[in-house]
VOKOLBA-479892 format. One record per residue: residue number from 0; x, y, z of N, C-alpha, C in turn. Coordinates in steps of 0.1 Angstrom, whole numbers, plus 2048, in hexadecimal, padded with zeros to 3 digits. Layout:
REM residues N
ATOM     k   n.X   n.Y   n.Z   ca.X   ca.Y   ca.Z   c.X   c.Y   c.Z
ATOM   NUM     X     Y     Z      X      Y      Z     X     Y     Z
...
This chain:
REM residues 165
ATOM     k   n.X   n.Y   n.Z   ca.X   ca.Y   ca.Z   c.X   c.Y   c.Z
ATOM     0   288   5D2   52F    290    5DB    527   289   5E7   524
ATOM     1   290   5F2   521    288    5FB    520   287   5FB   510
ATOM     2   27D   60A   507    280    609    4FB   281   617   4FA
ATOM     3   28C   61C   500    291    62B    4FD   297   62B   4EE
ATOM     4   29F   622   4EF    2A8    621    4DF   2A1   61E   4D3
ATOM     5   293   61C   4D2    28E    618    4C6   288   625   4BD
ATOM     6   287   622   4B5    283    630    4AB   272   632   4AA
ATOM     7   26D   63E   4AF    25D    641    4AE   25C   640   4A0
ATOM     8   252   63C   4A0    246    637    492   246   644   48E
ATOM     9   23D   646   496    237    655    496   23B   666   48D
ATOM    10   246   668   48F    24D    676    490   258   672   481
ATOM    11   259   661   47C    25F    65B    478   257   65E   46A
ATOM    12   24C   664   466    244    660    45B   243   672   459
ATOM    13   24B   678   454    24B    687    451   23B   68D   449
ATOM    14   238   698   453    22F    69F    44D   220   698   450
ATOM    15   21F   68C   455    215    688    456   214   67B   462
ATOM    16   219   688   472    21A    685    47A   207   686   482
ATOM    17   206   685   48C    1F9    686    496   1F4   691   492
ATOM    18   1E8   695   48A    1E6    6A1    48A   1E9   6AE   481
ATOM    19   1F2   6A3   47D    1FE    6AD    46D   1ED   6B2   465
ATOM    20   1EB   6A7   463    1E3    6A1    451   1D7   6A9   455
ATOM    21   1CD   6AD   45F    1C0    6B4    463   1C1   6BF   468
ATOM    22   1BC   6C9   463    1C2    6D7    46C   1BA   6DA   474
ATOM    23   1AB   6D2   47A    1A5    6D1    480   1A7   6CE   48A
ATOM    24   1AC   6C2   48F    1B2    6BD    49C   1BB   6C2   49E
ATOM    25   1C1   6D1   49C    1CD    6D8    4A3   1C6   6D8   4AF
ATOM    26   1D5   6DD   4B8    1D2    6E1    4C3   1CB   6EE   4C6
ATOM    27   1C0   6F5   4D2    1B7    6FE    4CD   1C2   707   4D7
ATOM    28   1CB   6FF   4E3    1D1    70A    4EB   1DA   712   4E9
ATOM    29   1E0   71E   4F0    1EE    726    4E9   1EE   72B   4F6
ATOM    30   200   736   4F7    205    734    502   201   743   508
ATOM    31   200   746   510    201    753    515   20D   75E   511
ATOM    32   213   75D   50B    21F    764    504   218   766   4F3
ATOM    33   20E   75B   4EF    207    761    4E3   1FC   76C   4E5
ATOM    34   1F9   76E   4F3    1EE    778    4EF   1F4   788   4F0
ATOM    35   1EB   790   4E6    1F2    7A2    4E8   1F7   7A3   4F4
ATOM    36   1FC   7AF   4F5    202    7B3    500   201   7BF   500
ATOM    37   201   7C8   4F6    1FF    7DA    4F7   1F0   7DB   4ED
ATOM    38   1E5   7DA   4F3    1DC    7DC    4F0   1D5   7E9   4ED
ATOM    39   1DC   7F5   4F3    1D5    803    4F5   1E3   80D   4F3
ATOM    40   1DE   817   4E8    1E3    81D    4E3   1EB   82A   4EE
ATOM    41   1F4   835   4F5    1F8    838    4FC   1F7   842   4F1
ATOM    42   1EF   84D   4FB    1F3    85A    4EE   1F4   866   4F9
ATOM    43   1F9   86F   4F2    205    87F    4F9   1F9   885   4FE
ATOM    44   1FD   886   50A    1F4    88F    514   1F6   89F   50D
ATOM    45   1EA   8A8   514    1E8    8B5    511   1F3   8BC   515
ATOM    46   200   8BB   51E    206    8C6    525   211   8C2   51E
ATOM    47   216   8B3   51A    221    8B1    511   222   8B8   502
ATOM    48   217   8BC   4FF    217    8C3    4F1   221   8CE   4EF
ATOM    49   21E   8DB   4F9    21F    8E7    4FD   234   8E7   4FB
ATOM    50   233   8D9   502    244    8DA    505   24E   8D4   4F9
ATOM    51   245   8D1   4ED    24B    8CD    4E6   25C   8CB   4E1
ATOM    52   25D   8D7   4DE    26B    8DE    4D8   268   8EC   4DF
ATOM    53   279   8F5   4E4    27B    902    4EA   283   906   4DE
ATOM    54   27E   90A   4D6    289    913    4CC   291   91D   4D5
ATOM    55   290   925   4DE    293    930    4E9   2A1   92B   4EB
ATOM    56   29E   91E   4F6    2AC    91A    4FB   2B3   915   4F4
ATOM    57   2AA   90F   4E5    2B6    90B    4DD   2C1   916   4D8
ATOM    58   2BA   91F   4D7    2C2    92B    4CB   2CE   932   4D7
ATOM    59   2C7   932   4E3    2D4    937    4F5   2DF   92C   4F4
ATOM    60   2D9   920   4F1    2E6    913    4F2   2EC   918   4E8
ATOM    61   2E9   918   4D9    2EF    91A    4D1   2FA   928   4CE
ATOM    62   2F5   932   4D7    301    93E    4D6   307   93B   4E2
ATOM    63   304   93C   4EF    30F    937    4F5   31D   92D   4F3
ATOM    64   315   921   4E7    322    917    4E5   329   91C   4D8
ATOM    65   321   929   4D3    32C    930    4C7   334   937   4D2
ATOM    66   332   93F   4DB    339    947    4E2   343   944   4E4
ATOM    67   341   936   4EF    34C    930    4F7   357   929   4E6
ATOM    68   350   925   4DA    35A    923    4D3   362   930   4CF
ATOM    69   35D   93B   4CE    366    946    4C6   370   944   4D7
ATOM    70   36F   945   4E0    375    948    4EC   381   93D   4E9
ATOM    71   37B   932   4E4    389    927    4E7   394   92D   4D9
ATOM    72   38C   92D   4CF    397    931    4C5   39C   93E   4C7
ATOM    73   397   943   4D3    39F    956    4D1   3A9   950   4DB
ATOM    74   3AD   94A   4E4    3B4    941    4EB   3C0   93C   4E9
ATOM    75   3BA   934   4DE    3C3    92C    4D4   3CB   934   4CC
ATOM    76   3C6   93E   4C9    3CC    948    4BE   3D7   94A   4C9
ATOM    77   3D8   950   4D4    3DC    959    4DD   3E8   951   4E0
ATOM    78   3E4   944   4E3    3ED    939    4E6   3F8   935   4DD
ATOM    79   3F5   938   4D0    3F8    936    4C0   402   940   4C1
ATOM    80   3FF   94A   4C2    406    95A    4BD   414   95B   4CA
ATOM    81   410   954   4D6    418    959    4E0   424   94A   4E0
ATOM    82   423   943   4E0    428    939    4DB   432   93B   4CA
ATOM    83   42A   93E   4C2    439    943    4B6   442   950   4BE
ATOM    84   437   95B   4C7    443    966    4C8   44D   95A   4D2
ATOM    85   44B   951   4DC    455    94D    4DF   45E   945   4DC
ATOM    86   45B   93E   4D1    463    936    4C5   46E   945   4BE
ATOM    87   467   94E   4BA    46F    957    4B1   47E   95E   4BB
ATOM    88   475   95E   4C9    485    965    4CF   48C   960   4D7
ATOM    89   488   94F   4D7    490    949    4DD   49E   945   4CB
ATOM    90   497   942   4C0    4A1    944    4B4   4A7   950   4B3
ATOM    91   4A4   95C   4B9    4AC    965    4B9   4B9   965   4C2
ATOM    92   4B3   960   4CA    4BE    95E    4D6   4C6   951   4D6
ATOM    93   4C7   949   4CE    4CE    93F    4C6   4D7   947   4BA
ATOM    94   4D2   947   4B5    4D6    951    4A8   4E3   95D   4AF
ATOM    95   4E4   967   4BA    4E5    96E    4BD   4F3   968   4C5
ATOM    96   4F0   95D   4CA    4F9    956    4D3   504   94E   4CC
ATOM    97   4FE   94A   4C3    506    93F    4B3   511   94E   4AF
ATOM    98   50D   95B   4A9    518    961    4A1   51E   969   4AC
ATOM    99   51A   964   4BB    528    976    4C2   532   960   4C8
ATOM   100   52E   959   4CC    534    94F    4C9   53E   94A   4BD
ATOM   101   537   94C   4B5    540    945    4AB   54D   950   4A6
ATOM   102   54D   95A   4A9    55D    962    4A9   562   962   4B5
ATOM   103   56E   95B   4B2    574    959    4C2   57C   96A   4C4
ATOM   104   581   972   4BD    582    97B    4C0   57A   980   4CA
ATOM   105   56C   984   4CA    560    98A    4D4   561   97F   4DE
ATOM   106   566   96F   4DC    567    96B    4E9   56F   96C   4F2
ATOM   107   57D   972   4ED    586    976    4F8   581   983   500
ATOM   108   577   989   4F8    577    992    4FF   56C   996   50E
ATOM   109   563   987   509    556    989    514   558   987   51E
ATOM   110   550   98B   52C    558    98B    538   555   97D   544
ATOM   111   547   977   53B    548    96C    53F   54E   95F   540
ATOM   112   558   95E   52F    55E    956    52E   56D   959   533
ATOM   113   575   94F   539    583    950    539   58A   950   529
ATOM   114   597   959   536    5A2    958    524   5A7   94B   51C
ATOM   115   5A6   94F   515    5AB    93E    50B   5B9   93F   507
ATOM   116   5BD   92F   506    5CA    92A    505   5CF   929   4FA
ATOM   117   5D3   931   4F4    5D6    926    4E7   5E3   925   4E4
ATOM   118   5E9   918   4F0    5F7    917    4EF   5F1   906   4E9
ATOM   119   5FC   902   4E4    5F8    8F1    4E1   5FB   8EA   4E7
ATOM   120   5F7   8E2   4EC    5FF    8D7    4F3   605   8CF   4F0
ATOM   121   610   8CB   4F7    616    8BF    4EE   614   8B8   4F7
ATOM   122   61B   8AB   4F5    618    89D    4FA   627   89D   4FF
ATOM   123   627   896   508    637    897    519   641   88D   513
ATOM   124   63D   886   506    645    881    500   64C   888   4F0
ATOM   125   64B   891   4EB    64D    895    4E4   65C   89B   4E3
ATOM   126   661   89C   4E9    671    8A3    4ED   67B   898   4F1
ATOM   127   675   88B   4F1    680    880    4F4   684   87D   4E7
ATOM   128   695   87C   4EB    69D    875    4E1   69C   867   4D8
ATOM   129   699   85C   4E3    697    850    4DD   688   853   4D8
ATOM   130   682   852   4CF    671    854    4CD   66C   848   4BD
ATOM   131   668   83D   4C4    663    836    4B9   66B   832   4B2
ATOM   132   675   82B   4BD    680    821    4BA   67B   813   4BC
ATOM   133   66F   80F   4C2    66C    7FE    4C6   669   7F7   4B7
ATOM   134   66E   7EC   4B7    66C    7E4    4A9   661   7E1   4AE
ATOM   135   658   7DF   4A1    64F    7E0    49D   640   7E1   4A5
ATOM   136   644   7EF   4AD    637    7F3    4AD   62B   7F6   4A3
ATOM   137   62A   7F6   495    624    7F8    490   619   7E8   48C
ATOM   138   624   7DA   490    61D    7D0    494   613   7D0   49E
ATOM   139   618   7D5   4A8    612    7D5    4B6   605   7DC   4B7
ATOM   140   603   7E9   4AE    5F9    7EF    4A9   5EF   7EA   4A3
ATOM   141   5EE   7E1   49A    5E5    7DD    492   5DD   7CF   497
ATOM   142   5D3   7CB   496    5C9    7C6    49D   5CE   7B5   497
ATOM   143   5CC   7AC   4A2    5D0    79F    49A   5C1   79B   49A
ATOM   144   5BD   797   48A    5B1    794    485   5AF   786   47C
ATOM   145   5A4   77F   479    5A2    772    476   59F   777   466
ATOM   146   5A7   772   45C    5A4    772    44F   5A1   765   449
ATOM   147   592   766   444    592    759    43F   596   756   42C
ATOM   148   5A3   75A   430    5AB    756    423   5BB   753   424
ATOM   149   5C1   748   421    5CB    749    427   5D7   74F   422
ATOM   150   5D2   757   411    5DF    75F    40E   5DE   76E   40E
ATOM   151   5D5   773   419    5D4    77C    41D   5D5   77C   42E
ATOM   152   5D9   772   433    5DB    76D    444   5E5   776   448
ATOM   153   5E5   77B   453    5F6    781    458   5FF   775   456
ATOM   154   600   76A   45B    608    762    45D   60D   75F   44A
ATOM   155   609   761   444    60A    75F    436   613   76A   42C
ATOM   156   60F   777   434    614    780    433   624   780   436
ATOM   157   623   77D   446    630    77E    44C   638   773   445
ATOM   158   638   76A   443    638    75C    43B   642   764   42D
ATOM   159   63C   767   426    63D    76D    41C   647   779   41A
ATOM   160   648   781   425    652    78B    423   65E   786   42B
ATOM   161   65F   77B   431    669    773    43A   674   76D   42F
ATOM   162   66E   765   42B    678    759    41E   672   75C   414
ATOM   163   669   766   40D    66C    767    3FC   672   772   3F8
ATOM   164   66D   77F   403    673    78C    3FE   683   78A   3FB
């Protein structure tokens, strides 16, 4: 049988395992990942000094990217300003269009529009004799709908003006 399942003695008795209790009989070895690694200090060569910082090119970067910004906002401005003049006369030409429109006098007279009618029309029934003689069309008109009440029902209705009236 094997004795994988049994519990070590050993590891079982906290703190005063093989070697816990003497700090003598430690182990003397350690791993290659404990020893230094950057041993020697790296220090700035003589030519890297010189090149430190360019104040020169900084102060050329620095007006050129004011430049090119006044350039965008003189742009913008231009874009700004040309843009309202086209907002303002395109409302004029609304405006302009709205009051020779809205008197129809000046519209009879413009030469793009045709002449206007103003006869009325009537409807091809209006001159007949018999007109709105059918019984009760005004039934036939009205929508037949579901009331959920029954003394307000058509049938209750009709009911009602039949045999009480």
């Amino acid at each position: 049988m094997t004795t994988a399942a049994r519990p070590t003695f050993e590891p079982a008795r906290g703190g005063r395992g093989k070697g816990e209790g003497d700090l003598s009989q430690l182990s003397k070895q350690y791993s290659s990942r404990d020893l230094p690694s950057h041993t020697k200090i790296k220090y700035r060569k003589e030519e890297d000094e010189d090149e430190d910082f360019e104040e020169e090119s900084d102060d050329d970067d620095t007006a050129a990217l004011l430049a090119e910004l006044e350039k965008i906002k003189k742009e913008r401005a231009e874009e700004q300003a040309r843009k309202e003049q086209e907002q303002k006369a395109e409302e004029e030409r609304i405006r302009m269009e709205n009051i020779l429109s809205g008197n129809p006098l000046l519209n009879l007279t413009g030469p793009s529009q045709p002449q206007a009618n103003f006869k009325v029309k009537r409807r091809w029934d209006d001159d007949v004799v018999f007109k709105n003689c059918a019984k009760g069309v005004d039934d036939q008109k009205k929508d037949k709908r579901f009331v959920n009440d029954t003394l307000r029902s058509e049938f209750h209705k009709k009911f009602m003006e039949k045999y009480i009236k």
